[in-house]
N, C-alpha and C positions, 0 to 999 in steps of 0.2 A: 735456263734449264727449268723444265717442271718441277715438280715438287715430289715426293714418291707417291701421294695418293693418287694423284692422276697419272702417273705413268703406268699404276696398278691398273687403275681403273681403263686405261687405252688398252695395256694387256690382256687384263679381262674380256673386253669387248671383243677382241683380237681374236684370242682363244676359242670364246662363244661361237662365235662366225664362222671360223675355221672349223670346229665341232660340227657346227648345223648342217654345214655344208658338205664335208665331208660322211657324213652320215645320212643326207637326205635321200639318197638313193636305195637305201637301205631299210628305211622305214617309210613307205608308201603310204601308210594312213595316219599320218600326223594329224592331230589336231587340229581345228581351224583356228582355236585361240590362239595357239603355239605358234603357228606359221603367221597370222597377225602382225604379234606381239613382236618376232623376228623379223618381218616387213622393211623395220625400221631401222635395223642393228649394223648394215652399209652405212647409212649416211650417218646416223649417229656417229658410228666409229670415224668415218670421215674428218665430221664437225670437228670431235676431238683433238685428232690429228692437227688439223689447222690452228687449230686455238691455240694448243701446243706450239708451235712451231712460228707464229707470229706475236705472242706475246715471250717479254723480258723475262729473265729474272726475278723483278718485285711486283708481275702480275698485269705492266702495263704492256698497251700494245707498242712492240719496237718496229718503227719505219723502217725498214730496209729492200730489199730491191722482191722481197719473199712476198709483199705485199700486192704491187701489179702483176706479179706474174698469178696468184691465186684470183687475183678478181678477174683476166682474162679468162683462166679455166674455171670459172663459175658463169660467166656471161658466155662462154661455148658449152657448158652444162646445160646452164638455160636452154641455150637453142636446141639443146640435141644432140649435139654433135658427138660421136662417137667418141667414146673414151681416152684412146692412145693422142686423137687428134688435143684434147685439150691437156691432156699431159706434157704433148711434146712444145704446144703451143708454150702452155704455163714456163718450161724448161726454155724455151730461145727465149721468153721477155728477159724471163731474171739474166741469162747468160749475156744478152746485148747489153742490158743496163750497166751488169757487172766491167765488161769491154769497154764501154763507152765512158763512163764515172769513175771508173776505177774504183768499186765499190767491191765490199767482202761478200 
């Protein structure tokens, strides 16, 4: 499990995004610094996410089946390939490995 500052900090990010986004229809002449600066605040929030989610308890990274299904949907990121596709991809590795290993 994280820690609370970084669950803060994913929340945060969470929040911000949902905020910009939900309000960017609204304000037409945003800033160009502003929209920049948010450019980045998906994959950010993303990274987070991951980091989260594949690292232990004491900060290390734990091997488990969470790990080839994320490099799949990063090597289908890479290519392009549309969103849902590497989601569902990422979702059947871990789910076979899980069936296959008998893994949690």
């Amino acid at each position: 499990m994280a820690g609370p500052l970084a669950l803060a900090l994913v929340l945060g990010l969470a929040s911000l995004s949902f905020v910009m986004r939900a309000t960017g229809s609204f304000l037409p002449s945003v800033p160009s610094a502003v929209t920049e600066r948010m450019a980045g605040l998906a994959p950010a929030l993303l990274a987070a996410l991951v980091a989260i989610q594949v690292t232990g308890p004491n900060g290390l990274i734990h091997l488990d089946v969470k790990v080839p299904a994320v490099l799949l949907a990063g090597v289908l990121a890479a290519l392009r390939a549309p969103f849902i596709v590497c989601v569902v991809a990422g979702a059947l590795v871990a789910a076979l490995l899980r069936a296959v290993f008998h893994l949690n």
